[in-house]
TORLUMRO-629851 format. One record per residue: residue number from 0; residue in one letter; chain; x, y, z of N, C-alpha, C, O in turn. Coordinates in pm, whole numbers, plus 50000, padded with zeros to 5 digits. Example, Ala and Ser with C-alpha at 12.3 -4.5 7.8 and 13.67 -1.06 7.14 Angstrom:
BEGIN
   seq   type   mol      nu      nv      nw     cau     cav     caw      cu      cv      cw      ou      ov      ow
     0      a     A   51319   49431   50780   51230   49550   50780   51320   49670   50780   51424   49668   50846
     1      s     A   51285   49775   50708   51367   49894   50714   51290   50003   50787   51341   50114   50804
***
This chain:
BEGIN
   seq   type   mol      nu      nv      nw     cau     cav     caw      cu      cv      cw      ou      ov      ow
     0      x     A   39565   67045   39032   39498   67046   38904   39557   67158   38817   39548   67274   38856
     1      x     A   39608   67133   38720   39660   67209   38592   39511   67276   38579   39397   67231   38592
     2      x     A   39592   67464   38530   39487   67541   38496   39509   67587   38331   39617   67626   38288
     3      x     A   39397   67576   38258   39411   67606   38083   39408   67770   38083   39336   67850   38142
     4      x     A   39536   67785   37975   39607   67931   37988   39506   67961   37892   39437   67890   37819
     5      x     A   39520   68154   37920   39414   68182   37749   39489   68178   37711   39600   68191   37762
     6      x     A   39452   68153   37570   39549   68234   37430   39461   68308   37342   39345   68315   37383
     7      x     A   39487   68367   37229   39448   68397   37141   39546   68461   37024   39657   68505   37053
     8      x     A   39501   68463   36907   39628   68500   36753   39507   68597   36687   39399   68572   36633
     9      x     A   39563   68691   36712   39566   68767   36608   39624   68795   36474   39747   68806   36468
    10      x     A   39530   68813   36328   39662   68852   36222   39627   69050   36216   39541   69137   36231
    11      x     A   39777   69021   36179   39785   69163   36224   39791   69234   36051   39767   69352   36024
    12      x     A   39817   69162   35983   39851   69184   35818   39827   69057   35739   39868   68945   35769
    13      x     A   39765   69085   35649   39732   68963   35564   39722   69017   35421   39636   69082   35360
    14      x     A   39893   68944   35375   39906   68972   35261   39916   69093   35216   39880   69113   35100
    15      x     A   39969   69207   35298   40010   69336   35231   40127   69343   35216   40214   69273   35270
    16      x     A   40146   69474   35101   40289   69481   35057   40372   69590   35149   40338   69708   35144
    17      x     A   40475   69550   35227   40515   69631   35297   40657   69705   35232   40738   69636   35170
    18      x     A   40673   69815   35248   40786   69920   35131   40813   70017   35286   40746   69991   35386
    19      x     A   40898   70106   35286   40932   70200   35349   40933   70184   35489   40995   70090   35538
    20      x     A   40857   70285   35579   40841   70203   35722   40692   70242   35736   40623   70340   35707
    21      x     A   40669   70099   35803   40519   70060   35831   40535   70001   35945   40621   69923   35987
    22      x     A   40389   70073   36017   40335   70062   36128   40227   69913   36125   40168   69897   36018
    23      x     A   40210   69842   36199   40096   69752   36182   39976   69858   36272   39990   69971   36318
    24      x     A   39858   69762   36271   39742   69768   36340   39798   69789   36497   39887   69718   36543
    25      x     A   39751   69868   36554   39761   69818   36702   39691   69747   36739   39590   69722   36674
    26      x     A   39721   69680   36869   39649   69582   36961   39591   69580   37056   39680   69531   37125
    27      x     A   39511   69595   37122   39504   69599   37239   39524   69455   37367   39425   69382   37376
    28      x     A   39606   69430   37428   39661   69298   37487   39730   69293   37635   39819   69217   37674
    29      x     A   39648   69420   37719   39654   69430   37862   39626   69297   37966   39680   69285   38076
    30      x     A   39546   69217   37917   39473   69091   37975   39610   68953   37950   39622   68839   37996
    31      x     A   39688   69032   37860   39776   68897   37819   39938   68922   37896   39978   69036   37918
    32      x     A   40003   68825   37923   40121   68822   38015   40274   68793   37896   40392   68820   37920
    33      x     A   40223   68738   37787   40343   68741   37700   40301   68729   37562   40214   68642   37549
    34      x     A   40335   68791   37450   40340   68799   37323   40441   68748   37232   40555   68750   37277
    35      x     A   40424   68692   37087   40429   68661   37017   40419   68683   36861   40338   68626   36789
    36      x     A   40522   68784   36818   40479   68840   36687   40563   68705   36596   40660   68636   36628
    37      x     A   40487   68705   36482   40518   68599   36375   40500   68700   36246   40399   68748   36195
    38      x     A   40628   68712   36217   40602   68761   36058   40633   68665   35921   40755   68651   35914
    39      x     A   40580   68610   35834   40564   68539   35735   40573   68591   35593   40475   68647   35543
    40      x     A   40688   68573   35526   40719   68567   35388   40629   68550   35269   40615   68427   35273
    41      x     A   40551   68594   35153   40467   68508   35174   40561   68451   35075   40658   68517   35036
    42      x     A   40525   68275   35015   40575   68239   34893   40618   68306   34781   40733   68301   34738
    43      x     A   40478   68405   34704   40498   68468   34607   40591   68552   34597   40594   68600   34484
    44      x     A   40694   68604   34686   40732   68760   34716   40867   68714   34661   40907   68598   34654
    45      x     A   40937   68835   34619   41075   68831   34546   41152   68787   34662   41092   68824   34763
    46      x     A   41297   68702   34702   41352   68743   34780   41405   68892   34815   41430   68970   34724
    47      x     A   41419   68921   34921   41490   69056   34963   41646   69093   34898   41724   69009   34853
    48      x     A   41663   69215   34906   41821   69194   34838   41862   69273   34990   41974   69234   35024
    49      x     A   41824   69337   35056   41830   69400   35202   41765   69334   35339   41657   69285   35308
    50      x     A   41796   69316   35490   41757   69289   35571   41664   69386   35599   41697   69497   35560
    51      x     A   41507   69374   35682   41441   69471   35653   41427   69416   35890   41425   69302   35936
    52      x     A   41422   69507   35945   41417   69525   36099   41261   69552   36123   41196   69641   36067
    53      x     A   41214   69459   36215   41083   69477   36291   41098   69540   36384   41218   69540   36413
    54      x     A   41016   69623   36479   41057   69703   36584   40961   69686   36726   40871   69766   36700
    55      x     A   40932   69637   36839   40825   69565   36908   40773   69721   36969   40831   69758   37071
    56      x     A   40689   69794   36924   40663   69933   37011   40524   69912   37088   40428   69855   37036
    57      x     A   40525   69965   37219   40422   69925   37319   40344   70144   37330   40386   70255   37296
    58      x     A   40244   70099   37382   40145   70206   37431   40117   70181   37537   40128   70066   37579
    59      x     A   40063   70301   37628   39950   70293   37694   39827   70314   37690   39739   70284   37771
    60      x     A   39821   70380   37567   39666   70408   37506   39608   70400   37381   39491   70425   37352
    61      x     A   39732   70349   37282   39733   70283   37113   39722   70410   37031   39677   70413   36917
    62      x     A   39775   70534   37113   39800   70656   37051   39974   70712   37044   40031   70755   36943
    63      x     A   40017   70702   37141   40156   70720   37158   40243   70613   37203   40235   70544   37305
    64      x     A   40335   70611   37100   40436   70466   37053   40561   70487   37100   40633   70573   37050
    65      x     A   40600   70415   37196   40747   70376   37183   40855   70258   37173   40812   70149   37211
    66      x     A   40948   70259   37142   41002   70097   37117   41034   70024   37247   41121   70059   37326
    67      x     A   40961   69927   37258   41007   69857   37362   41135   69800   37407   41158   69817   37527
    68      x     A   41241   69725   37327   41366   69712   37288   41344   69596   37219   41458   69560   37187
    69      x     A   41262   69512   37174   41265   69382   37116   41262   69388   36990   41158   69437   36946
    70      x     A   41385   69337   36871   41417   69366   36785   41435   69174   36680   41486   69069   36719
    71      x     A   41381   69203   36569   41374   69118   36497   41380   69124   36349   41326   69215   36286
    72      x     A   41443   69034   36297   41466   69054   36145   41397   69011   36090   41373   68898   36133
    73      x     A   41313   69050   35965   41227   68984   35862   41298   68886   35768   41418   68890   35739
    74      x     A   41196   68786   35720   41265   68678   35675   41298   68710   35546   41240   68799   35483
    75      x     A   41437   68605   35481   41488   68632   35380   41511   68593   35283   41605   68616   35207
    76      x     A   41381   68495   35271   41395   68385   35220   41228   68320   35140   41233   68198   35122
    77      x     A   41150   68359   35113   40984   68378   35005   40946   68211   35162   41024   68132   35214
    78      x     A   40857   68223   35173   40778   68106   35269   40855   68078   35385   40861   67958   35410
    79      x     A   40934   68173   35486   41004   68134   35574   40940   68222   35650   40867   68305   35597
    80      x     A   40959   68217   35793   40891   68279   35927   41005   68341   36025   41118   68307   36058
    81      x     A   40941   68419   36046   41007   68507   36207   40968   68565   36282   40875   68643   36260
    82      x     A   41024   68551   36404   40964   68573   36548   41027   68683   36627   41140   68730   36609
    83      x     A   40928   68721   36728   40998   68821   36818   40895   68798   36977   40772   68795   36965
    84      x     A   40946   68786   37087   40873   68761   37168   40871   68846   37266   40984   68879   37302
    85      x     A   40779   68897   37327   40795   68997   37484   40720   68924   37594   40630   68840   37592
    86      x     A   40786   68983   37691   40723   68992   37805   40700   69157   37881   40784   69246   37874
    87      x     A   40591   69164   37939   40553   69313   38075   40548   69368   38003   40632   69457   38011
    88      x     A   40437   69377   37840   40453   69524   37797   40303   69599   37798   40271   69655   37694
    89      x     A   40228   69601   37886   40142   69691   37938   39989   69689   37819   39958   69608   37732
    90      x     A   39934   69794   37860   39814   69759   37731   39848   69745   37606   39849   69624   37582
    91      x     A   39887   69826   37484   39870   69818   37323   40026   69772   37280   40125   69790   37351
    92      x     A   40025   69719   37173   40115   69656   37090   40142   69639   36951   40067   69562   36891
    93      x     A   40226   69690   36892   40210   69675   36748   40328   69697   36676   40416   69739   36751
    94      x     A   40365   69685   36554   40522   69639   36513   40532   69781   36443   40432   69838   36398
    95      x     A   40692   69848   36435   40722   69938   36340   40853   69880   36282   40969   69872   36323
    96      x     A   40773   69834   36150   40899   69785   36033   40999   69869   35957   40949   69918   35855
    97      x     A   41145   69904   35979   41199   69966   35864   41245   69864   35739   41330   69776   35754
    98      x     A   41176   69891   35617   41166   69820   35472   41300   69942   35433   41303   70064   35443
    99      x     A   41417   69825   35377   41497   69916   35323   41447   69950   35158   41414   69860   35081
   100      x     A   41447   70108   35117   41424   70126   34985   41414   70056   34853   41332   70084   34766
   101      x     A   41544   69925   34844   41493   69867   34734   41421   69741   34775   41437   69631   34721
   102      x     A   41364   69759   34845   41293   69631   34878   41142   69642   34876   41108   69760   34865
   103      x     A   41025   69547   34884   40874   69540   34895   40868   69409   34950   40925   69328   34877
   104      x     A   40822   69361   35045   40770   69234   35140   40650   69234   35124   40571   69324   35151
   105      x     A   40623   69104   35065   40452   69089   35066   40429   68986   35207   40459   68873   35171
   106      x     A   40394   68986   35332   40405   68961   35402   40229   68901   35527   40119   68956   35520
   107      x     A   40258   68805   35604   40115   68766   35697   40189   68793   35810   40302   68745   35815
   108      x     A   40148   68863   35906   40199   68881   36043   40063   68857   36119   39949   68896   36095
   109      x     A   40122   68765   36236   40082   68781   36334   40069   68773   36450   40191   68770   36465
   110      x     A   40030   68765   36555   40036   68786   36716   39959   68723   36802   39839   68748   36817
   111      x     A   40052   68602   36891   39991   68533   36937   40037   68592   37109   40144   68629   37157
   112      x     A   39919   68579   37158   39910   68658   37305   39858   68508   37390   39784   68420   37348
   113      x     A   39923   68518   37515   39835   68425   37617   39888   68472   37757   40004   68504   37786
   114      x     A   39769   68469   37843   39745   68504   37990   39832   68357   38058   39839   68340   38179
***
């Protein structure tokens, strides 16, 4: 008998303007075995004239951050999507974006986790 996996999605940003480098929300996602960050363009937003880098940084206690190595580019294109996926990264989770200077991303991220 097939067993039903959890899941659950979190949004981690809805509709903010991201400039410089930004941290998201942390997560807490010890119960979950692989992750799923989705970052989303929104329509309205200028295209980029720069590639702007997501950064996958894990915790053990959603106080002290380091980069896990999972690396992803934001989209470049107004209504287009991008992904970054992990596996084994322990309790907390949360993205550190470098936004190059002439740029602003109005952006929906978010994070889909399942056991």
């Amino acid at each position: 008998m097939a067993t039903l996996r959890n899941t659950y999605t979190a949004v981690i940003a809805r509709g903010e303007r991201w400039a410089g480098q930004v941290y998201t929300e942390p997560y807490e996602a010890a119960w979950a075995s692989e992750a799923v960050f989705f970052i989303h363009l929104m329509p309205d937003s200028t295209p980029p004239s720069e590639t702007a880098v997501a950064r996958v940084q894990i915790s053990p206690d959603g106080l002290h951050w380091v980069n896990e190595g999972t690396e992803f580019e934001l989209p470049t294109v107004p209504d287009a999507v991008s992904f970054g996926r992990v596996l084994n990264f322990g309790g907390w989770l949360r993205l550190a974006v470098a936004v190059p200077n002439s740029c602003v991303f109005k952006v929906v991220a978010t994070l889909s986790l399942k056991a």
